[in-house]
Backbone as ProteinMPNN parsed JSONL, in Angstrom:
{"seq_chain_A": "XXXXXXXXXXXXXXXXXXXXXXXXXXXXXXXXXXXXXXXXXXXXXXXXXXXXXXXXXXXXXXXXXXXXXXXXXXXXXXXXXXXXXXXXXXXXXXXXXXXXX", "coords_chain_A": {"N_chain_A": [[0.842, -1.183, 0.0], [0.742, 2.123, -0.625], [2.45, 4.73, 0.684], [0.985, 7.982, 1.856], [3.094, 11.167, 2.793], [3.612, 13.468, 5.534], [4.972, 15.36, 4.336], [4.505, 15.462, 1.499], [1.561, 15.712, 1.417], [1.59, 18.587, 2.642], [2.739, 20.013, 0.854], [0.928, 19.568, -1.355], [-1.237, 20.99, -0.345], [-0.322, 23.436, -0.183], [0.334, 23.832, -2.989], [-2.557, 23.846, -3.633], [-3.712, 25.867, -2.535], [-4.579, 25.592, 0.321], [-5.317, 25.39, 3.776], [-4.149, 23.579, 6.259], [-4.855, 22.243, 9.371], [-2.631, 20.652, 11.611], [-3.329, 17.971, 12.572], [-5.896, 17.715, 10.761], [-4.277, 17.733, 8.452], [-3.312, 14.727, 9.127], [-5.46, 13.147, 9.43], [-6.328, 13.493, 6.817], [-4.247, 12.387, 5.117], [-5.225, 9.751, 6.061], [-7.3, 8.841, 4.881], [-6.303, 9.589, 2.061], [-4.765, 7.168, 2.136], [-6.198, 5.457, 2.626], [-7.945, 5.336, -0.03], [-6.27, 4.958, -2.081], [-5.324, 2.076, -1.037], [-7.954, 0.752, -1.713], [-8.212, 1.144, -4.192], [-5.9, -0.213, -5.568], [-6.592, -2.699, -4.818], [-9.06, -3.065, -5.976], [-7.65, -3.253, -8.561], [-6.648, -5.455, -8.4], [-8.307, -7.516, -8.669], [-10.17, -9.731, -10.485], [-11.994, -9.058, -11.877], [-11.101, -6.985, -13.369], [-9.191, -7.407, -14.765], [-10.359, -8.316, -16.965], [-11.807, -6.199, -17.706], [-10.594, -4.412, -19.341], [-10.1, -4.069, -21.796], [-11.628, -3.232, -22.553], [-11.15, -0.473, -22.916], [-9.913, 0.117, -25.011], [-11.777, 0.005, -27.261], [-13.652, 0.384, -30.469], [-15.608, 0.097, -31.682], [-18.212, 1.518, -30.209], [-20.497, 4.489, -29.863], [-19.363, 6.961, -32.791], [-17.843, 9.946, -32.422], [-19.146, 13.52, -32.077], [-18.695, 15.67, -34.781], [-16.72, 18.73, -34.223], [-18.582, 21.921, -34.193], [-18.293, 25.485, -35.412], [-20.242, 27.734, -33.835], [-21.479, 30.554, -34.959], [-22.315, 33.796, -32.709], [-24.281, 36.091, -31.494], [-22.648, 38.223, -28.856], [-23.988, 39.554, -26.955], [-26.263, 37.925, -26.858], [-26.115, 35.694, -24.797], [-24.564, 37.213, -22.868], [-26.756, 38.79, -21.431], [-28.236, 37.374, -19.822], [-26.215, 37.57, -17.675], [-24.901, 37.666, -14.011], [-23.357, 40.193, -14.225], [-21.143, 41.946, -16.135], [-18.604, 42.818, -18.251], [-17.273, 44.603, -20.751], [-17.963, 42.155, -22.849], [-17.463, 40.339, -21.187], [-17.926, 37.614, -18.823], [-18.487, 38.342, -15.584], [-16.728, 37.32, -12.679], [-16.838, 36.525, -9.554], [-13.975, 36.161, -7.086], [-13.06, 33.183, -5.433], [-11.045, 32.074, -4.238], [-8.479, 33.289, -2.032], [-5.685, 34.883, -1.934], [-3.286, 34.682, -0.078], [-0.162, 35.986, 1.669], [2.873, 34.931, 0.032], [2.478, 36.562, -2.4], [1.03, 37.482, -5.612]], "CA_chain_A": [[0.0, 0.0, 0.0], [1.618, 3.693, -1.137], [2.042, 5.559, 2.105], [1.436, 9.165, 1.851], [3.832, 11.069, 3.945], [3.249, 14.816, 5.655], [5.697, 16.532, 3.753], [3.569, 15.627, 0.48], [0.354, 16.114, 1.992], [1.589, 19.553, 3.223], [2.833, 20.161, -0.759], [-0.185, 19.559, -2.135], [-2.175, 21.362, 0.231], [0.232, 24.476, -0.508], [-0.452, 24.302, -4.435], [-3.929, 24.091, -3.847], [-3.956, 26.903, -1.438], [-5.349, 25.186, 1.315], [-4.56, 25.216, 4.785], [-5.06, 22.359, 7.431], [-3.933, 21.8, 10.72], [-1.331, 18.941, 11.858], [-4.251, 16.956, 12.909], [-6.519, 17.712, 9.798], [-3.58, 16.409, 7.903], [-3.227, 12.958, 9.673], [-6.555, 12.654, 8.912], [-6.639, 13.544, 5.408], [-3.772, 11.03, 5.16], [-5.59, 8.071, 6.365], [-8.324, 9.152, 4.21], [-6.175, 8.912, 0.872], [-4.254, 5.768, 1.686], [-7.712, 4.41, 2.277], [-8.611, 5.621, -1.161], [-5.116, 4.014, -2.761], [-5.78, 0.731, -0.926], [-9.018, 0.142, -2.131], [-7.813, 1.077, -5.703], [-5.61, -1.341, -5.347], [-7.388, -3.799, -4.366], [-9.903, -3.458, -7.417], [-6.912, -3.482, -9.594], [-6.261, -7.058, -8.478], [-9.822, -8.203, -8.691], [-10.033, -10.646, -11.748], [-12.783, -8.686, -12.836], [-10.343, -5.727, -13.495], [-8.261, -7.827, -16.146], [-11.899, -8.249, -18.209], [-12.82, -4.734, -18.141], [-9.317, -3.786, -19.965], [-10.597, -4.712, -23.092], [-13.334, -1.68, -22.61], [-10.411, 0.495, -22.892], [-9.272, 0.432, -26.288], [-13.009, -0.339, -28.144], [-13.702, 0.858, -31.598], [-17.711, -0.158, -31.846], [-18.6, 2.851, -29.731], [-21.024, 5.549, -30.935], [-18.783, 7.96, -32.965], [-17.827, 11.12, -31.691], [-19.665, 14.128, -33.151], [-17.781, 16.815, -35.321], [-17.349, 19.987, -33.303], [-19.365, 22.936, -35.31], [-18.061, 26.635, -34.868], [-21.862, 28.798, -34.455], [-21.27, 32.44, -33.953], [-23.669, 33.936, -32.434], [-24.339, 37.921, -31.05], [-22.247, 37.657, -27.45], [-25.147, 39.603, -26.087], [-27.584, 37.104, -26.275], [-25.276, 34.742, -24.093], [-24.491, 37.978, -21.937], [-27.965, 39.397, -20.948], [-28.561, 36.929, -18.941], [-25.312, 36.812, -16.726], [-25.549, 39.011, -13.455], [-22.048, 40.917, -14.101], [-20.386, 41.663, -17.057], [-18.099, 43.699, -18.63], [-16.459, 44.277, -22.283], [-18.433, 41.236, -23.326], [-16.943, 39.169, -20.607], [-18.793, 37.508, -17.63], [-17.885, 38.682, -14.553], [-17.216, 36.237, -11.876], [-16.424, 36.83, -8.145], [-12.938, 35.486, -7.129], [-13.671, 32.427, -4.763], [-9.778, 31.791, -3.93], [-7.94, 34.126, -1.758], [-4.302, 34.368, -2.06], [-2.477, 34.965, 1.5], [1.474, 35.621, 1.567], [3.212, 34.607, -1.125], [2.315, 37.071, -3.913], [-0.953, 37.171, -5.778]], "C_chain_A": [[0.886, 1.244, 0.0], [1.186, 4.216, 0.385], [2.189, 7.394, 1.432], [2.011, 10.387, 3.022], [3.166, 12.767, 4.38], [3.905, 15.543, 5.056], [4.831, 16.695, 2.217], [2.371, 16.3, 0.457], [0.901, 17.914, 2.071], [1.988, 20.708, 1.603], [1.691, 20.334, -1.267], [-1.332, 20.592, -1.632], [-1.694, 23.36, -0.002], [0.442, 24.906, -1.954], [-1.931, 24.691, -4.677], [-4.375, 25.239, -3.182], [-4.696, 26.618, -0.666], [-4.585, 25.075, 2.385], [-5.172, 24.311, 5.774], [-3.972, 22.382, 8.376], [-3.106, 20.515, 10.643], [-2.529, 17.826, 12.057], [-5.276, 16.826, 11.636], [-5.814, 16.752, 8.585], [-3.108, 14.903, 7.676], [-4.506, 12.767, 8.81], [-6.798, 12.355, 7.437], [-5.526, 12.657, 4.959], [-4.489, 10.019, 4.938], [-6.456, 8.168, 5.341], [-7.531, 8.717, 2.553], [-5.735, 7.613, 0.893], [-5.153, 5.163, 2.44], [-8.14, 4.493, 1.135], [-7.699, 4.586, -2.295], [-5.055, 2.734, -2.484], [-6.729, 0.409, -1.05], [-9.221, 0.352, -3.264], [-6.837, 0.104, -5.829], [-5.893, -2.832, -5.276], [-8.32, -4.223, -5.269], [-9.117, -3.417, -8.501], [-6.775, -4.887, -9.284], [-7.579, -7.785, -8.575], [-9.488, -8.935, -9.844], [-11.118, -9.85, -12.207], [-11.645, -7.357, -13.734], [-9.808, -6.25, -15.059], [-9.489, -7.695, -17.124], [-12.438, -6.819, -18.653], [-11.279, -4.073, -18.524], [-9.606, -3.795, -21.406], [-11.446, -3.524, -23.284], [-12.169, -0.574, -23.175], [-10.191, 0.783, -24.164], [-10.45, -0.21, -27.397], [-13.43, 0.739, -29.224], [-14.966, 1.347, -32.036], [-18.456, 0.805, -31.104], [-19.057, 4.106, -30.658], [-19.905, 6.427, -31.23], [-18.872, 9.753, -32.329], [-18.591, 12.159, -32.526], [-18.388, 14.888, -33.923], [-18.362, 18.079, -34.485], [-17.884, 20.881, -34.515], [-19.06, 24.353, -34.453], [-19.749, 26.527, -34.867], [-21.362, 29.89, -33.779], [-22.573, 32.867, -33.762], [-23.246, 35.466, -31.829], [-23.655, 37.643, -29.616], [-23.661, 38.265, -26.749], [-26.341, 38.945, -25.671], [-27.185, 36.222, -25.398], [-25.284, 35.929, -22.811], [-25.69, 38.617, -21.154], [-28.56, 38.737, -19.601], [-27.621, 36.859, -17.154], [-25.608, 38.409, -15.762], [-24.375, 40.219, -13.697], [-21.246, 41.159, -15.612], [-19.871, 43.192, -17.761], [-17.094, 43.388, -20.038], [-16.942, 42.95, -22.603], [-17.763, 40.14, -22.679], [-17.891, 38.932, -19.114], [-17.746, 37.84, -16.276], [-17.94, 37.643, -13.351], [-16.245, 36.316, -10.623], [-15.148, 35.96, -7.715], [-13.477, 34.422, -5.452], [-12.108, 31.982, -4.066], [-8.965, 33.037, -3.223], [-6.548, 33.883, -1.292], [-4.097, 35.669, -0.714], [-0.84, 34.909, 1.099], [1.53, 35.827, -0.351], [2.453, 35.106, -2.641], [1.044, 37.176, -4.251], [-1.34, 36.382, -7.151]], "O_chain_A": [[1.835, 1.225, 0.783], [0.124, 4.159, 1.006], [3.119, 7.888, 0.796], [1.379, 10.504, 4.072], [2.324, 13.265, 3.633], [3.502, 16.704, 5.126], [4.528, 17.81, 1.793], [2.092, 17.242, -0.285], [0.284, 18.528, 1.2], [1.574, 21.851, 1.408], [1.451, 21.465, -1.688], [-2.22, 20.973, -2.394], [-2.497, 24.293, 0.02], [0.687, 26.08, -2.23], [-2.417, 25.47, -5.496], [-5.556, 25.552, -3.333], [-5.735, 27.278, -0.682], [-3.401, 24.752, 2.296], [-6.365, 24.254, 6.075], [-2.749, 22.487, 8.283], [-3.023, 19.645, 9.776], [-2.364, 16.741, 11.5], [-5.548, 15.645, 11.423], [-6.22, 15.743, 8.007], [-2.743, 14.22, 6.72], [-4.513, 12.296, 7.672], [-7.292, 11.341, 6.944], [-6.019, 11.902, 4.121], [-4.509, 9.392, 3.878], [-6.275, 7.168, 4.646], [-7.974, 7.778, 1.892], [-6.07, 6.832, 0.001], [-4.746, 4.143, 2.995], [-8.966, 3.6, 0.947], [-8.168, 3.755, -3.073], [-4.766, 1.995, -3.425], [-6.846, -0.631, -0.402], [-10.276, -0.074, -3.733], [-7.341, -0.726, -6.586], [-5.317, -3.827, -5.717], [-8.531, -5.417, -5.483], [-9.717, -3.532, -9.569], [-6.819, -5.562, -10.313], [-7.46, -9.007, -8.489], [-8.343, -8.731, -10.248], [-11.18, -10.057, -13.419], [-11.849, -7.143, -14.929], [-9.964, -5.69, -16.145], [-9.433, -6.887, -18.051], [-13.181, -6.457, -19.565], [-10.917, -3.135, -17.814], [-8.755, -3.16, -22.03], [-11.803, -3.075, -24.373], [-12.608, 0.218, -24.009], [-10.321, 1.979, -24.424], [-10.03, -0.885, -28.337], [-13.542, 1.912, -28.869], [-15.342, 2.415, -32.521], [-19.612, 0.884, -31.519], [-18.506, 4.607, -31.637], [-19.286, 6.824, -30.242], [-19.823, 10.434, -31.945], [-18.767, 11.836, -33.701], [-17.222, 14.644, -33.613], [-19.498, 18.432, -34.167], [-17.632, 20.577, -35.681], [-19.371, 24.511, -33.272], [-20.437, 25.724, -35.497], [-20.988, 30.132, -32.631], [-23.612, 32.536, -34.333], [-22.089, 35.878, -31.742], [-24.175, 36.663, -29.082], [-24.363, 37.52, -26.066], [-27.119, 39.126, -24.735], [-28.211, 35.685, -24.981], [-25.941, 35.651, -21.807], [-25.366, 38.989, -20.026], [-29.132, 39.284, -18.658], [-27.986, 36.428, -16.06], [-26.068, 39.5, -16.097], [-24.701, 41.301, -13.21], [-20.734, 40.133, -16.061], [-20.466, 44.269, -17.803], [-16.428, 42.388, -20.309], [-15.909, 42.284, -22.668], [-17.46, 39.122, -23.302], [-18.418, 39.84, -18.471], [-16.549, 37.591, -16.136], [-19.017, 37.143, -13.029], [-15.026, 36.18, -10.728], [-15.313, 34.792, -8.067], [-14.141, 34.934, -4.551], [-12.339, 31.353, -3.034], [-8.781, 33.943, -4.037], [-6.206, 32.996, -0.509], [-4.486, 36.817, -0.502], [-0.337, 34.03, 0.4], [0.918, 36.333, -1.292], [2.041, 34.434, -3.586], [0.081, 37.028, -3.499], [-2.516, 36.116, -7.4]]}, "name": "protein", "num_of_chains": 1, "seq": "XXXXXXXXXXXXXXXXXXXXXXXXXXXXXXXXXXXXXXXXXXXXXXXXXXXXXXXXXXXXXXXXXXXXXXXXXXXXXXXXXXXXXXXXXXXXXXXXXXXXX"}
């Protein structure tokens, strides 16, 4: 089973801009290498080897073709609550602390 260690955990949590306590972290630990050992674990299943075959199938409905359509932006924009220069406006949900912006 992949152990994940606190210095990773504490990495990842510092790209994502998230902050957790020492104890939040344990937790969120046990939490993925419960997630990695029970992926694991359905990789060794015998059903796993059978459903490999799904992977690389041909007989699947075709994909469509993408299609430009232009269209007026305002009819797309009228509806949104914010907008400016024909762009939607959208409230920043991430707030950068320290390290720059």
């Amino acid at each position: 089973m992949a152990k994940v260690d606190r210095a990773y955990l504490k990495t990842l949590a510092d790209m994502s801009h998230l902050h957790f306590s020492d104890e939040e972290l344990v937790s969120l630990g046990n939490d993925i290498e419960s997630v990695l050992s029970y992926v694991e674990c359905l990789s060794q299943s015998p059903y796993a080897q059978d459903m490999q075959h799904l992977e690389n199938r041909t007989d699947c409905a075709p994909l469509r073709q993408d299609e430009v359509v232009f269209t007026n932006p305002m009819d797309i924009l009228c509806d949104a609550p914010d907008v400016a220069e024909n762009f939607f406006i959208v409230p920043s949900i991430i707030k950068h602390e320290g390290k720059g912006k």
